[in-house]
C-alpha positions as CSV (number, residue, x, y, z in Angstrom):
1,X,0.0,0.0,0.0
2,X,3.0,1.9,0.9
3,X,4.8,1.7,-2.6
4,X,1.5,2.2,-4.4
5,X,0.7,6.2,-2.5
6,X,4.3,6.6,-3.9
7,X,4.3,5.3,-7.1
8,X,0.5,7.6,-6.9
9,X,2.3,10.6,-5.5
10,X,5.3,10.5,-7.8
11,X,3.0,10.5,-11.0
12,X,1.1,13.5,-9.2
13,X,4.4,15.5,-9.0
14,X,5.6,14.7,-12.7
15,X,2.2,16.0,-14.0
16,X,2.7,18.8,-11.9
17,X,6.0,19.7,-13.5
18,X,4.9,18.8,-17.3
19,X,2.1,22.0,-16.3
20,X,4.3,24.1,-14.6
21,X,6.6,23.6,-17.4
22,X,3.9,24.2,-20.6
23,X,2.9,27.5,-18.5
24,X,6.0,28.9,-18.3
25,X,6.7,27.9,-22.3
26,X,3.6,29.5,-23.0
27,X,4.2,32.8,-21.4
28,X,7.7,33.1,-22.8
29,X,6.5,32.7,-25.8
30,X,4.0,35.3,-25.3
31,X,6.0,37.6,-24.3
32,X,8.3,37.2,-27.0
33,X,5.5,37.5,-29.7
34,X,4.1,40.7,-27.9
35,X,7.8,42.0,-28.1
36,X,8.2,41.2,-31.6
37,X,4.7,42.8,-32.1
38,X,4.8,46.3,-30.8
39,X,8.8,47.0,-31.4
40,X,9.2,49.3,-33.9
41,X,11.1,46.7,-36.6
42,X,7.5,45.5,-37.7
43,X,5.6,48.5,-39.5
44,X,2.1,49.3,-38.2
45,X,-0.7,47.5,-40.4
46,X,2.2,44.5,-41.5
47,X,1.1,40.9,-41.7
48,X,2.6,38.8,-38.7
49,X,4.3,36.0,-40.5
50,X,3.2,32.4,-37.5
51,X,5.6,30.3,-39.2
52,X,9.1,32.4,-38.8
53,X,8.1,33.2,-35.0
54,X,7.5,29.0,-34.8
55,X,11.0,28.8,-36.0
56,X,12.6,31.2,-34.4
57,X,11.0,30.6,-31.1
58,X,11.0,26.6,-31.9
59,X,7.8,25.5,-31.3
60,X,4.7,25.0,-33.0
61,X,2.1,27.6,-34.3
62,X,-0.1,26.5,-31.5
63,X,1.4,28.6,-28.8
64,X,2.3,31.3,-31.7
65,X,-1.4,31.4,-32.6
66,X,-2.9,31.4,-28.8
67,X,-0.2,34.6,-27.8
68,X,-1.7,35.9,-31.4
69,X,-5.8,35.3,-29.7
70,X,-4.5,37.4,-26.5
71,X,-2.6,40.4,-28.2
72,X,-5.7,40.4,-30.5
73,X,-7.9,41.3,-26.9
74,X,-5.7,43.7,-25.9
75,X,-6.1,45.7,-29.1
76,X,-2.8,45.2,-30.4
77,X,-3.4,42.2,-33.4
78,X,-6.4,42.1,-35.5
79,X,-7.0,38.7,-36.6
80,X,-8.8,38.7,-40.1
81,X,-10.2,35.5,-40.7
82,X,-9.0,33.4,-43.7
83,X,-5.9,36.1,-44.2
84,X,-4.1,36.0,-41.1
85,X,-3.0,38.3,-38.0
86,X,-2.0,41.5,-38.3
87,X,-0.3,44.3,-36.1
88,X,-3.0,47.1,-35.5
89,X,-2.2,50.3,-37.1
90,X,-3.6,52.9,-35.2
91,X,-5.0,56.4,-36.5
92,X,-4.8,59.8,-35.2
93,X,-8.1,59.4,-33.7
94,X,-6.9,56.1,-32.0
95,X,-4.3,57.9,-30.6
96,X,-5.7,60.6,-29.2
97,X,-8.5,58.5,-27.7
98,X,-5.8,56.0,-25.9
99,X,-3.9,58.9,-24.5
100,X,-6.5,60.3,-23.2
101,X,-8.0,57.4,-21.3
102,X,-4.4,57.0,-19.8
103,X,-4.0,60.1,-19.0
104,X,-7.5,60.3,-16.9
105,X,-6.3,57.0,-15.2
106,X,-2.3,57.7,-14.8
107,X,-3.6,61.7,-13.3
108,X,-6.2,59.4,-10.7
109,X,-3.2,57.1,-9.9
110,X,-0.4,60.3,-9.3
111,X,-3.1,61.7,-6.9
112,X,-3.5,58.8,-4.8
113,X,0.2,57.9,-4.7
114,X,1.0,61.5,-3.4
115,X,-1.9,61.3,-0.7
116,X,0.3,57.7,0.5
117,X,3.8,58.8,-0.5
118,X,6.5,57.7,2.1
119,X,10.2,58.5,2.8
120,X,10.9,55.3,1.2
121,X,9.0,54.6,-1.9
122,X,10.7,58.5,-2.7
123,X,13.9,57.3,-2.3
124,X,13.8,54.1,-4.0
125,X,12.3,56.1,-7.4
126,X,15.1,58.5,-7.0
127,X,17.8,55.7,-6.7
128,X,16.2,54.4,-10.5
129,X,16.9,57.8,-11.9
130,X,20.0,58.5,-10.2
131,X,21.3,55.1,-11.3
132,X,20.0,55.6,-14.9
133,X,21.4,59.4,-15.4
134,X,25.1,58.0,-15.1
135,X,24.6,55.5,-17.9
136,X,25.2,57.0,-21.5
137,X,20.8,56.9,-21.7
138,X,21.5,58.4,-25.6
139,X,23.2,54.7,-26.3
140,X,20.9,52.7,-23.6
141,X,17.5,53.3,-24.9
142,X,16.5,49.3,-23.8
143,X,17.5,50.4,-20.2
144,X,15.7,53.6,-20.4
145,X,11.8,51.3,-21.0
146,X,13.0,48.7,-18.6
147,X,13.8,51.8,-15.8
148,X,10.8,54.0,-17.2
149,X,8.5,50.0,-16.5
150,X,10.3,49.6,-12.8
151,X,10.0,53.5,-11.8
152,X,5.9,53.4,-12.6
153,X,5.4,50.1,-10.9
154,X,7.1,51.6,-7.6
155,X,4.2,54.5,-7.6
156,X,1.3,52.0,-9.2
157,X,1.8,49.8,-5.6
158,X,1.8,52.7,-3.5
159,X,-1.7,53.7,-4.8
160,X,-2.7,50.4,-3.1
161,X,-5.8,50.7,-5.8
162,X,-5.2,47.4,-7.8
163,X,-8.0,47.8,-10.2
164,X,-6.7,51.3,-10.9
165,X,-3.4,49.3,-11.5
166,X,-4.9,46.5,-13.7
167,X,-6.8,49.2,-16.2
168,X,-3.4,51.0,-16.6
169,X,-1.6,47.6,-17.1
170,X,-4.1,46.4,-19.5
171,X,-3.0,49.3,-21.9
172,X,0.8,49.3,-21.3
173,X,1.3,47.5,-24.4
174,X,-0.4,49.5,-26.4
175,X,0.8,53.1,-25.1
176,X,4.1,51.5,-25.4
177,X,3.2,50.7,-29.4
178,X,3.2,54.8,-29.5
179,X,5.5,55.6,-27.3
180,X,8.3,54.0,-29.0
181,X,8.8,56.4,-31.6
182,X,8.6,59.2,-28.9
183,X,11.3,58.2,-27.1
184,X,13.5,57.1,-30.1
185,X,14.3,61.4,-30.3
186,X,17.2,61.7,-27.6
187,X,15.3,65.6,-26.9
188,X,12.2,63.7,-25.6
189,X,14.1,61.4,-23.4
190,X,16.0,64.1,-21.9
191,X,12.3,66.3,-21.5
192,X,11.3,63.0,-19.6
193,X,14.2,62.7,-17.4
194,X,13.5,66.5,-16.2
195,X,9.6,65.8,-15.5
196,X,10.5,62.6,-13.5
197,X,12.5,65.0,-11.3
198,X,9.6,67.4,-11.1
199,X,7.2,64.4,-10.2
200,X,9.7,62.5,-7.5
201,X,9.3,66.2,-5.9
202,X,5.6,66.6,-6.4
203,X,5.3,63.3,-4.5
204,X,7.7,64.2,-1.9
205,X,6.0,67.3,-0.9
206,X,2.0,64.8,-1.4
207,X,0.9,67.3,-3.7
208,X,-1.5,65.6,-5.2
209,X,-3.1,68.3,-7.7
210,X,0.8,68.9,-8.6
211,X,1.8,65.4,-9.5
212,X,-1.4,65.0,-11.7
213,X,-0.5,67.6,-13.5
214,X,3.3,66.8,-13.9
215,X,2.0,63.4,-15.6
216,X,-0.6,65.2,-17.3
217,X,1.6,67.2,-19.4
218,X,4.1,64.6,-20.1
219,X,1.4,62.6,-21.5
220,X,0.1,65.3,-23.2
221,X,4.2,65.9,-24.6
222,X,4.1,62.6,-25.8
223,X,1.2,62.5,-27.7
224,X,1.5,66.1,-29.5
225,X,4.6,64.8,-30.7
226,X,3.1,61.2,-32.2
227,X,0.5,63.4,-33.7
228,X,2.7,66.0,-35.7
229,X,4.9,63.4,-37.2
């Protein structure tokens, strides 16, 4: 009776693992789609070509097709049936409407994070920049998303408002689609280094009203620009 739990019990764990082990294949290869998706090497409006991801991420176009389905709900693929998926190519209009949804949402979250601002939430978003400003940012641009992703996720958890959180989240993707080209002009990272300063202060002093409209007008920066090109 004893061997058989154990034979049971190891047969339990080995199916465990085989999950474990397909989730974590199918989320890297979802978030290796969604990077090849909204980078700016693929053109807005191109055809996303299943097979060469299946090769290049070695797997089949199952997993390539179900990251496909997901990007697809968060408004970044539009799957035409019987032609394929396609990255969304997004209009003026489209723009201005996402932007301004984020902004309404990023200005509630600033407010609430200055109202629970502490000593050391302030100086771990001033460690990021300080850390970031002595690295060559005009050759780092990679490290400039990845501390831009990090910095917002410090003042997102301080809002202790999760579904605030989740509705931001839910668009990151997609702001980032239109973002990119933004922050490819060395002028509009330097403008964002600056307001980040003016923000970490705004929080410092819980000025909510003030660190609203700091990320207000960044927002606002960011879009004008997308919008004149």
């Amino acid at each position: 009776m004893v061997s058989e739990n154990k034979i049971i019990i190891n047969i339990i764990i080995i199916m465990l693992q085989k999950l474990i082990t397909n989730r974590n294949l199918k989320q890297k290869v979802f978030e290796s789609v969604r990077d090849f998706v909204i980078s700016a090497e693929l053109p807005p409006g191109s055809k996303i070509d299943e097979a060469f991801l299946a090769i290049h991420l070695g797997v089949s176009k199952t997993p390539i097709r179900e990251a496909l389905s997901m990007l697809a709900t968060e408004g970044i693929v539009e799957i035409k049936p019987n032609r394929g998926s396609f990255k969304i190519k997004l209009n003026d209009h489209d723009i201005t409407e996402i932007m301004m949804i984020r902004e309404y949402l990023e200005g509630l979250c600033m407010r609430l994070a200055a109202e629970r601002m502490n000593d050391k939430v302030i100086q771990q978003l001033e460690a990021l920049l300080d850390d970031f400003e002595d690295k060559d940012f005009e050759k780092d641009f990679p490290s400039y998303i990845d501390t831009n992703v990090r910095f917002y996720n410090i003042i997102y958890k301080t809002t202790r408002s999760q579904r605030l959180v989740n509705l931001i989240l839910s668009m990151r993707d997609l702001t980032q689609m239109i973002r990119l080209k933004y922050l490819g002009d060395i002028e509009n990272v330097k403008f964002s280094l600056k307001a980040h300063r003016d923000l970490i202060e705004a929080l410092k002093k819980k000025h909510p009203k003030l660190a609203e409209g700091i990320r207000k007008k960044m927002l606002r920066h960011g879009y004008r620009y997308q919008l004149s090109r």
